[in-house]
C-alpha positions in Angstrom: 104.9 196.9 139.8 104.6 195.3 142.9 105.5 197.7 146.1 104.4 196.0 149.1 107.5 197.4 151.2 106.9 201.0 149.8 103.2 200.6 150.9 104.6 199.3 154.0 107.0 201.8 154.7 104.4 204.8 154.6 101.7 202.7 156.6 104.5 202.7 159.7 105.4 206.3 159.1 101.5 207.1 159.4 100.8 205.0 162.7 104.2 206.8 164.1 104.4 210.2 163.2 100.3 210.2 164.3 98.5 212.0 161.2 98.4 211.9 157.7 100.4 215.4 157.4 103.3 214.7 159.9 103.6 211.4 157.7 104.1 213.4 154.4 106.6 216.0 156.1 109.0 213.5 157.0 108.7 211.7 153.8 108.7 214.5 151.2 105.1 213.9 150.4 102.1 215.4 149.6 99.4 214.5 152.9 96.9 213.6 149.8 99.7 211.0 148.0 99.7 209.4 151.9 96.0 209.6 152.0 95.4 207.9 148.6 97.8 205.1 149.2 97.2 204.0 152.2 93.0 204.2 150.8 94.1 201.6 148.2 96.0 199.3 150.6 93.1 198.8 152.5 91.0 198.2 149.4 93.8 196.3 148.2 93.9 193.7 151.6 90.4 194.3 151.8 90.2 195.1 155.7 90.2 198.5 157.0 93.7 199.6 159.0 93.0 202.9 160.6 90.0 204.8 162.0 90.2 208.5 161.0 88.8 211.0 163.4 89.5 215.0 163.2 91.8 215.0 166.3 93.9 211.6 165.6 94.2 208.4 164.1 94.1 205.2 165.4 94.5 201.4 164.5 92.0 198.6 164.2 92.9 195.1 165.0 93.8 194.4 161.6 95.7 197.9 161.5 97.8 197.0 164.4 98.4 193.1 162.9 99.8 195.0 160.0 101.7 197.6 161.7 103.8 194.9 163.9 104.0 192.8 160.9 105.3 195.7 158.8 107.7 196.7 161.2 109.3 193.2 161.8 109.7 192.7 157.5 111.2 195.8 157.2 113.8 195.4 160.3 114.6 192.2 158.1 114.7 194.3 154.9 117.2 196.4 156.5 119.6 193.2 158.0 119.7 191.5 154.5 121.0 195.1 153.0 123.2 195.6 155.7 125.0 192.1 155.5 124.9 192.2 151.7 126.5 195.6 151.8 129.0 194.7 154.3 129.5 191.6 152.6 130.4 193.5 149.2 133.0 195.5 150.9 134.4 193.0 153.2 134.8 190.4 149.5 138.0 189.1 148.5 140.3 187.0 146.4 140.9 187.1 142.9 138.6 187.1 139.8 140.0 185.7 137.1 138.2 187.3 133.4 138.3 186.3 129.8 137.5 189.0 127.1 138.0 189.5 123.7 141.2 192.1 122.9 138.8 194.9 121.9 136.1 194.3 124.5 138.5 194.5 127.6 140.7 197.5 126.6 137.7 199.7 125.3 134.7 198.2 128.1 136.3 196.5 131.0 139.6 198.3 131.5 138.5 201.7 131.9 136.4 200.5 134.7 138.5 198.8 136.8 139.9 201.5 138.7 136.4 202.8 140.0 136.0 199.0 140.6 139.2 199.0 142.8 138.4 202.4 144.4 135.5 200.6 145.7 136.4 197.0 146.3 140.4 197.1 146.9 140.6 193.6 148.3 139.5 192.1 145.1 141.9 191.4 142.3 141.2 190.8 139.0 142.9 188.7 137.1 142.7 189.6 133.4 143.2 187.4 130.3 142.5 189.1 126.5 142.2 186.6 123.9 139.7 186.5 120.7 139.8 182.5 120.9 136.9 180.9 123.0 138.5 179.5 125.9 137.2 176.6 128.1 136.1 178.4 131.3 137.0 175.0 133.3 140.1 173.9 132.0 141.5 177.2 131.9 139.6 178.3 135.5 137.7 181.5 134.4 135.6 182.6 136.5 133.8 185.1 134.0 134.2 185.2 130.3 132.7 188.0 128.6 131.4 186.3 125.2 130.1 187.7 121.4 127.7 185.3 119.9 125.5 182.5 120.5 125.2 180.5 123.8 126.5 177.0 123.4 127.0 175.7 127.1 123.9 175.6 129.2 126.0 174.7 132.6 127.1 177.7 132.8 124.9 181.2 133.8 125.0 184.6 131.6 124.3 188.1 132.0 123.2 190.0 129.0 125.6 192.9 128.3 123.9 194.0 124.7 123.9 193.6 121.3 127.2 193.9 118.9 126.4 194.8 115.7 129.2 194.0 112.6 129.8 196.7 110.3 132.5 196.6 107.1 134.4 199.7 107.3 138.0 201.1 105.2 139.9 203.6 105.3 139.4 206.8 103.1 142.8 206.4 101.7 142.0 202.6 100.9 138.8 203.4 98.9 140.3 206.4 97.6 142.6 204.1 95.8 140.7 201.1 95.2 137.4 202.1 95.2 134.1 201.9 97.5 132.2 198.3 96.8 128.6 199.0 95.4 127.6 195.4 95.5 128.3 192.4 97.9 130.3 190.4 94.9 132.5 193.5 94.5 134.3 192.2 97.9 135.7 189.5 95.4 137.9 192.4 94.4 139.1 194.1 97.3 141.7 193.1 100.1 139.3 191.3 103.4 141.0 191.5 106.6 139.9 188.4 108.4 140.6 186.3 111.3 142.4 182.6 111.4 140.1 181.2 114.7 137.0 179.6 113.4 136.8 178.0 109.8 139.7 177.2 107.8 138.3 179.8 104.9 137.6 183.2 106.4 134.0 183.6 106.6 131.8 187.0 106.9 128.1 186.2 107.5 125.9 189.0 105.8 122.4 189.6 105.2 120.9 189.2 101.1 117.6 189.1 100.1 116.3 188.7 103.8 118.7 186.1 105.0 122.3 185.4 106.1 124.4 184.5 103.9 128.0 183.3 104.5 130.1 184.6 102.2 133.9 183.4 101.5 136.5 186.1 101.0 140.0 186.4 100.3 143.0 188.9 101.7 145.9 188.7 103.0 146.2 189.3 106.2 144.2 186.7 109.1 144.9 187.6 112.6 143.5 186.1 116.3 142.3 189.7 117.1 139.3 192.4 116.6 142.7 194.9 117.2 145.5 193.8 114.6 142.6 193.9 112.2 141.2 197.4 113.2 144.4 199.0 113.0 145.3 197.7 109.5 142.1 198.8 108.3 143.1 202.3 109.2 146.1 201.5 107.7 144.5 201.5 104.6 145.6 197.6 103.9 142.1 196.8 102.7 138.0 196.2 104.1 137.2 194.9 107.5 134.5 193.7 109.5 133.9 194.4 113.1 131.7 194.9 116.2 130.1 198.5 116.3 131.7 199.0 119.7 135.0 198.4 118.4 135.2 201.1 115.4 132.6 203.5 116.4 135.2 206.2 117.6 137.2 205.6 114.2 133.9 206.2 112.4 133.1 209.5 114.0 136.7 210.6 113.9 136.9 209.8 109.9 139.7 207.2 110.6 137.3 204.5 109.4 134.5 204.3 106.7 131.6 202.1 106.8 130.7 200.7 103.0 127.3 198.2 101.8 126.0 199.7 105.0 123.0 199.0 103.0 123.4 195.0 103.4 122.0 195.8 106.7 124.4 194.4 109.7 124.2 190.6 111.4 123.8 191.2 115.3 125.7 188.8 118.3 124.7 188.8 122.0 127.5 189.8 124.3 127.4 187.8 127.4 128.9 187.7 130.7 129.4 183.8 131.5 130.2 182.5 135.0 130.3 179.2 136.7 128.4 178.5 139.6 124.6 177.0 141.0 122.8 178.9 143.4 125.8 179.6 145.2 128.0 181.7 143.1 131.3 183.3 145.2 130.6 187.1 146.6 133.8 188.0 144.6 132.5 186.9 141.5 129.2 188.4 142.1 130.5 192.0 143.5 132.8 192.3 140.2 129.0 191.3 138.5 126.7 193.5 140.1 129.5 196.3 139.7 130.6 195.5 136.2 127.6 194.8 134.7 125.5 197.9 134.2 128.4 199.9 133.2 129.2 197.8 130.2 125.3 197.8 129.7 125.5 201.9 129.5 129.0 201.3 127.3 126.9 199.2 124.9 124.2 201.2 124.3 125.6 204.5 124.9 124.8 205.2 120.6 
């Protein structure tokens, strides 16, 4: 990995603090770490920076090029941070989000009061909904997505992978029994949604490929939640994200069946609008949100 401003950084605190040693004090380093780096920057830029004596040290030409360079990039380091980080806390306005029911009461909820304990001035305007809304018409500013990418105008964030599993209740298979097969769903209850095809729809792997396979039940809701909660109702067999069911798996509330199927897998994105010049709102709710959903995601 390139560390040009970590190699930078130790160079000044050599020519300053006047030894190799004094160097490593300040900077909680060994004096032979110091030694060997600033040996491989030379070899790296090929020109030699300090003449080393038993009483001092002392710069070259070169050395002393480098040292005022050094110093002015990393006085420009410092201003960009400082204005980005004043920028972040001085950001305002309203942020108006798009999730899926389950994704923003289990991910993006939780979060949002550390989010307002460090940004107070920003509020979030919050809409849950499993239909795919158009970001324009409806003025979203973020729209946290399960599945493939379809408009290339607008720029993502990766979040993770979802992973659908078909899960029951213990009381449903108690009564009607645990599927063995894929065509056994043809016999039980499928709780489904009503917002894509006209026929509910579960894609599943056979014999190394996806297959979509039509099945029948009686209840089709617009959200991950009503289904989830009839499931543990014991109405029948549902099919849902990992991140949605994986507490009702562990707690026994929920029972995963033809785990051996294997399970189809969706991107979750974070969409936004905006070129090269995206609103420091938009991108303090990213830069915060972001990694914590990551670690939500992942945190099997």
């Amino acid at each position: 990995m390139d560390n040009r401003a970590g190699e930078m950084q130790v160079f000044v605190r050599v020519v300053d603090a006047g030894s190799f040693s004094q160097a490593a004090r300040q900077m909680l380093m060994t004096p032979s770490t110091v030694s060997k780096l600033i040996v491989r920057l030379e070899l790296r830029l090929g020109v030699r920076l300090l003449e080393r004596s038993t009483r001092k040290l002392s710069l070259t030409d070169e050395g002393r090029i480098y040292y005022e360079r050094s110093n002015a990039l990393l006085a420009e380091l410092d201003d960009v941070e400082r204005v980005l980080a004043q920028g972040a806390q001085k950001a305002r306005g309203t942020v108006r989000i798009n999730a899926s029911v389950a994704f923003g009461t289990m991910a993006i909820e939780p979060n949002l009061p550390a989010f307002w304990e460090a940004h107070p001035n920003i509020q979030i305007n919050l809409s849950l909904s499993d239909d795919i809304v158009d970001m324009y018409l409806d003025r979203t500013d973020v729209a946290f997505r399960v599945g493939v990418l379809t408009d290339s105008t607008l720029r993502a964030r990766n979040i993770g992978i979802a992973r659908r599993k078909m899960v029951a209740s213990p009381e449903y298979l108690e009564k009607y029994g645990v599927p063995d097969t894929l065509e056994d769903l043809a016999e039980h209850n499928c709780l489904s949604f009503n917002f894509r095809r006209s026929s509910p729809v579960w894609p599943m792997h056979q014999s190394g490929r996806i297959v979509d396979r039509i099945v029948q039940g009686n209840l089709q809701a617009n959200n991950g939640e009503t289904v989830r909660r009839m499931a543990i109702a014991g109405v029948g067999i549902a099919r849902l994200a990992d991140f949605h069911i994986d507490e009702d798996l562990a707690a026994g509330r929920l029972v995963e069946v033809l785990a051996q199927t294997g399970h189809d897998s969706e991107e979750v994105n974070a969409l936004y609008q905006g070129g090269q010049h995206v609103p420091q709102r938009i991108r303090t709710f990213l830069d915060f949100m972001v990694p914590r959903l990551q670690a939500f995601m992942n945190r099997g």
